[in-house]
C-alpha positions in Angstrom: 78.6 105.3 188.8 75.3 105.8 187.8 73.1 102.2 186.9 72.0 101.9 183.3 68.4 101.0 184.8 68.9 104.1 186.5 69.8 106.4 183.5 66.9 104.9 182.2 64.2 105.6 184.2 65.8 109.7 184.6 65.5 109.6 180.5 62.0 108.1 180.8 60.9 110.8 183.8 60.4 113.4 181.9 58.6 112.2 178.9 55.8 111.0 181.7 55.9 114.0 183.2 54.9 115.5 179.8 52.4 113.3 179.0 50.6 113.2 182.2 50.4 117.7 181.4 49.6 117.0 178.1 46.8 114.5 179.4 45.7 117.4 182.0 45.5 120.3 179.2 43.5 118.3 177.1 40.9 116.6 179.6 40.7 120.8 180.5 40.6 121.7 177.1 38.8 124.6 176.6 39.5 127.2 179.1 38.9 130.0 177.0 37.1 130.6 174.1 37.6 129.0 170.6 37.8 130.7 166.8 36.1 128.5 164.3 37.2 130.0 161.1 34.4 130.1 157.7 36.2 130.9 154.7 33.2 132.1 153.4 30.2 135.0 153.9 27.7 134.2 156.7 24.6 132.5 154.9 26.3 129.6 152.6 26.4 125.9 153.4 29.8 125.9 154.9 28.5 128.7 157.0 25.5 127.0 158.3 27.2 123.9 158.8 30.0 125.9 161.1 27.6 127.5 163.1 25.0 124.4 163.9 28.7 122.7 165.1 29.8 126.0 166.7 26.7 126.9 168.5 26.4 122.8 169.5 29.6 122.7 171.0 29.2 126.1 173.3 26.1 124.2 175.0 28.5 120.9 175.7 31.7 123.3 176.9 32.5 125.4 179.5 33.4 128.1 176.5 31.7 129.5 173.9 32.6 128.7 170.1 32.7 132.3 168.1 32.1 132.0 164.6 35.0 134.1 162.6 33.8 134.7 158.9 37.1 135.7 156.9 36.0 135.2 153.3 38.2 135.9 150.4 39.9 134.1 146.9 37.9 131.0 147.0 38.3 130.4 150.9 42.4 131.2 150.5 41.9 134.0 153.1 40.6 131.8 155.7 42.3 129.0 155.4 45.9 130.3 155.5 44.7 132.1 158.6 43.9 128.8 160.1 47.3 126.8 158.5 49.8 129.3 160.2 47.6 129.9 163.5 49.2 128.5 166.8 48.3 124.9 166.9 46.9 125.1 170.6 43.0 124.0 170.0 41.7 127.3 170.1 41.8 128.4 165.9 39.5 125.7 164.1 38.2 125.7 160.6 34.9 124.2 159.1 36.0 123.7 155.2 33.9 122.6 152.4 34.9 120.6 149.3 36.2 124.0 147.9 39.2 123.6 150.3 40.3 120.0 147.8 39.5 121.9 144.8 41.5 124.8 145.5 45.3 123.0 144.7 44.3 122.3 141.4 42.7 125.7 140.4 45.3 128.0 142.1 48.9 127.8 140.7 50.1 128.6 144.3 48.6 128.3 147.8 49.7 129.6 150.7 49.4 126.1 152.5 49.4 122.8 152.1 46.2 121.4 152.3 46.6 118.4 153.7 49.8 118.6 155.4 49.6 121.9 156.9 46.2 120.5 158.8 44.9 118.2 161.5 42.0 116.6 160.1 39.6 116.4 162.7 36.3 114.9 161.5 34.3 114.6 158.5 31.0 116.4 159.6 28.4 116.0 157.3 28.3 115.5 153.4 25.7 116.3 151.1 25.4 114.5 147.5 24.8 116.4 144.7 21.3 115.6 142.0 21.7 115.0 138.3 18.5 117.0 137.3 17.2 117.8 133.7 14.2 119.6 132.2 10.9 117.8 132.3 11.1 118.4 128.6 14.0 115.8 128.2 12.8 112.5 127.0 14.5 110.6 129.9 14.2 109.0 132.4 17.4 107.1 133.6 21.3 108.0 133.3 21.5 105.6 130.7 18.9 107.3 128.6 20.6 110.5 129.2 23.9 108.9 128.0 22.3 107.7 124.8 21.2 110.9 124.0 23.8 112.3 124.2 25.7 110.3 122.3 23.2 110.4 119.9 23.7 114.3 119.6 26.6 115.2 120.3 27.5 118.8 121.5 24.0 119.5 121.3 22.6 119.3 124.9 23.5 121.7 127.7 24.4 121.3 131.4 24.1 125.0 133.5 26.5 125.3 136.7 27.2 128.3 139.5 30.5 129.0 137.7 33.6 127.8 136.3 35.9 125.3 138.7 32.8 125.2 141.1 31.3 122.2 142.6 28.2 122.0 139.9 30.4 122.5 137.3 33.4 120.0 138.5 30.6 117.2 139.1 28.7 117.0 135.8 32.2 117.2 134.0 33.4 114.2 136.0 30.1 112.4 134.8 30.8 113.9 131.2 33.9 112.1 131.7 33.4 108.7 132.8 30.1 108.4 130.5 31.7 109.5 127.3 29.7 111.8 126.5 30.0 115.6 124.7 27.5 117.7 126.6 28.5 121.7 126.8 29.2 123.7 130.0 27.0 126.9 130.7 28.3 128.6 133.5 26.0 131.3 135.8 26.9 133.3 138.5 25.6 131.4 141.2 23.5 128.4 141.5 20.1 130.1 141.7 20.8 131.6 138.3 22.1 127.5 136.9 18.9 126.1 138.0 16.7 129.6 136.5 18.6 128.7 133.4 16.7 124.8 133.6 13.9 125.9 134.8 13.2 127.8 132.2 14.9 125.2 129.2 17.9 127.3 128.7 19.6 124.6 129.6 18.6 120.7 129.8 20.3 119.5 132.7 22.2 120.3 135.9 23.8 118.6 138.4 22.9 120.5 141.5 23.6 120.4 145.3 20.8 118.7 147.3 19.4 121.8 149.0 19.2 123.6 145.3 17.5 120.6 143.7 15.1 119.2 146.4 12.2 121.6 145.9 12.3 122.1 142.2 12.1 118.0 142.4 9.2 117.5 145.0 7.7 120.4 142.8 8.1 118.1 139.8 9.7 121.5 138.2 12.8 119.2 137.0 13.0 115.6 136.7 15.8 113.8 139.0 17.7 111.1 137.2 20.4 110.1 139.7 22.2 111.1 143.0 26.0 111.1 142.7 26.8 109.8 145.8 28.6 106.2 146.7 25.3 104.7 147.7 21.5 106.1 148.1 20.9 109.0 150.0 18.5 109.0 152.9 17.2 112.3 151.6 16.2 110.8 148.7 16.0 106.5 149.2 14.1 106.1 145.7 16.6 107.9 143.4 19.2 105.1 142.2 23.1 106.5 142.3 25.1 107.4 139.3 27.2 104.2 140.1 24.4 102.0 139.9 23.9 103.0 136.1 27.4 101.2 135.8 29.8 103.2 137.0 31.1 102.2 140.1 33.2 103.9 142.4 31.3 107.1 140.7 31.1 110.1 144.0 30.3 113.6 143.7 29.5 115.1 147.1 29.6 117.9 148.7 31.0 117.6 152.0 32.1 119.7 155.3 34.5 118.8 158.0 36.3 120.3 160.4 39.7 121.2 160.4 42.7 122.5 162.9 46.3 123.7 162.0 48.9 121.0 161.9 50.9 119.8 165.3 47.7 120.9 167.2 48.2 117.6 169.6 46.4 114.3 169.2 44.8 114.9 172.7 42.8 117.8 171.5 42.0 116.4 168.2 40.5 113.3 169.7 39.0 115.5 172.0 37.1 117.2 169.2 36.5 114.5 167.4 34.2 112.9 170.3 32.6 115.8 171.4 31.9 116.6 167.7 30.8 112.9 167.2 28.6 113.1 170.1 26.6 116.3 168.6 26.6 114.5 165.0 24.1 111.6 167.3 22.0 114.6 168.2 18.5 114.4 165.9 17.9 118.0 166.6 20.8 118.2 164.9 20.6 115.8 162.1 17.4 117.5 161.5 19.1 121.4 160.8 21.5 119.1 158.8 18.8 117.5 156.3 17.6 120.9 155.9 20.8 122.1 154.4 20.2 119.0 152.2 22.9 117.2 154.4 23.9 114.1 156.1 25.4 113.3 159.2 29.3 111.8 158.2 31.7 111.4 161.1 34.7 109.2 161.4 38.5 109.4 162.8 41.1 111.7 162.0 43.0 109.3 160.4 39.7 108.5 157.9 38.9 112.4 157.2 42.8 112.5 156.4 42.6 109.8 153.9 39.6 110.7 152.3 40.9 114.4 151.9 43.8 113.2 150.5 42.0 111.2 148.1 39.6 114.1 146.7 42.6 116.0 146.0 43.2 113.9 143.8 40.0 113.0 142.3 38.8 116.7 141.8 42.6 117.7 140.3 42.2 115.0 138.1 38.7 116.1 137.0 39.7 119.7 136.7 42.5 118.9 134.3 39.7 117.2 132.3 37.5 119.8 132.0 40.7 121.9 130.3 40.8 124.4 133.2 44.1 126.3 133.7 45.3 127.3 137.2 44.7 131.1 138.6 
């Protein structure tokens, strides 16, 4: 009669077997080439940000990284491509902020957002500007508050569009501040900052890219950044937070993610090797041009923090009163 020691170690066998393949495919991992999805057209930030990762990654593998635009509803097209691909390494996504919005504006996705992914960094994030016409007479978000609440309904805030990201952000600050100040959409965010350019509209708040040359142009006048702390795009401009609201974050953000049950070997895997390319200048540099900078962290922390701006931006669209497609 078989020993239980011995039962044991036949039980045990084959799980070591496994791992110790499961260690081999990943330390081989790529052997062929790799899809990184864009859920949007070539030429937007999302796009940019895929490609700089994409085209960095081909010079560290063995395989190339082919780019695999597939835009469509909001990014829905791409992404549920990506959810039900097989989770072997080679299907990845690069995902914007649009990809957290996109529970709350849609009645019903074809994926989960967070459970039908492995998160597997958080790339790069850029904070959005809270600009208004020189014309204004301030100078500070607290001036801006008290003039608004001074006049109620009266000043206007342009955005690329209803349920985007310019929109979403100033109608958090709306929010939080107390304040009445009336949405204007545009179609596109060269149109919203047309619109303050030319006084249409008094304020904006507006992705970095979008707002940094109308600003060193002294075109508009920045008040505050809206991320957590300072950005190092822009060390003088004092955060929204800072003006007594803390904990306030608007950003913009890109990461990179991989359909769910893709194994932990692999995602670590990408997570170094896209680490190690976040250290790169060169590429901190095409970064900053996009008005971006360099994130990074686990899986485990781009999990979390996904999780948590579903929730943040869901809350924030129910505020701004808008109903679900």
């Amino acid at each position: 009669m078989m020993s239980g020691r011995r039962l044991a170690a036949r039980a045990v066998w084959p799980l070591l077997l496994f791992g110790a393949a499961f260690s081999a495919a990943s330390q081989s991992y790529p052997v062929r080439p790799v899809r990184m999805v864009i859920a949007f057209a070539p030429g937007g930030g999302t796009d940019v940000v895929g490609r700089i990762i994409g085209q960095r990654l081909t010079e560290l593998w063995p395989q190339p990284v082919v780019i695999d635009n597939r835009p469509g509803a909001g990014s829905i097209v791409g992404t549920e491509i990506v959810a039900k691909a097989v989770p072997d390494g080679y299907t990845l996504q690069t995902v914007s902020m649009s990809h957290a919005l996109n529970v709350a504006l849609y009645r019903k996705l074809p994926y989960d957002p967070i459970r039908d992914f492995e998160h597997v960094i958080l790339a790069a994030r850029a904070p959005n500007v809270l600009v208004v016409h020189p014309s204004l007479p301030v100078k500070t978000t607290k001036d801006l508050i008290a003039l608004a609440k001074a006049r109620p309904g009266k000043l206007n805030f342009s955005s690329s569009g209803t349920g985007g990201v310019s929109h979403l952000s100033a109608q958090m600050f709306c929010t939080v501040a107390g304040i009445d100040i009336v949405h204007v959409p545009y179609k596109g965010a060269g149109p919203a900052m047309t619109a303050l350019l030319s006084g249409e509209v008094q304020l904006m708040m507006a992705t970095t890219p979008v707002a940094l040359s109308q600003m060193k142009a002294n075109r508009v006048r920045a008040i505050a950044v809206a991320s957590r702390k300072r950005s190092t795009l822009t060390p003088d401009l004092p955060t929204i937070a800072e003006a007594g609201f803390p904990g306030f974050e608007a950003d913009t953000w890109y990461g990179v993610l991989a359909p769910a049950h893709t194994s932990a070997a692999i995602v670590n895997k990408l997570n170094g090797d896209i680490a190690q390319l976040l250290r790169n200048r060169d590429v901190q540099a095409q970064l900053e041009q996009q008005g971006a900078e360099v994130a990074g962290g686990s899986p485990q922390a781009f999990r979390t923090f996904a999780q948590a701006e579903v929730a943040k931006w869901s809350k924030a669209i129910r505020a701004a009163g808008i109903e679900p497609n």
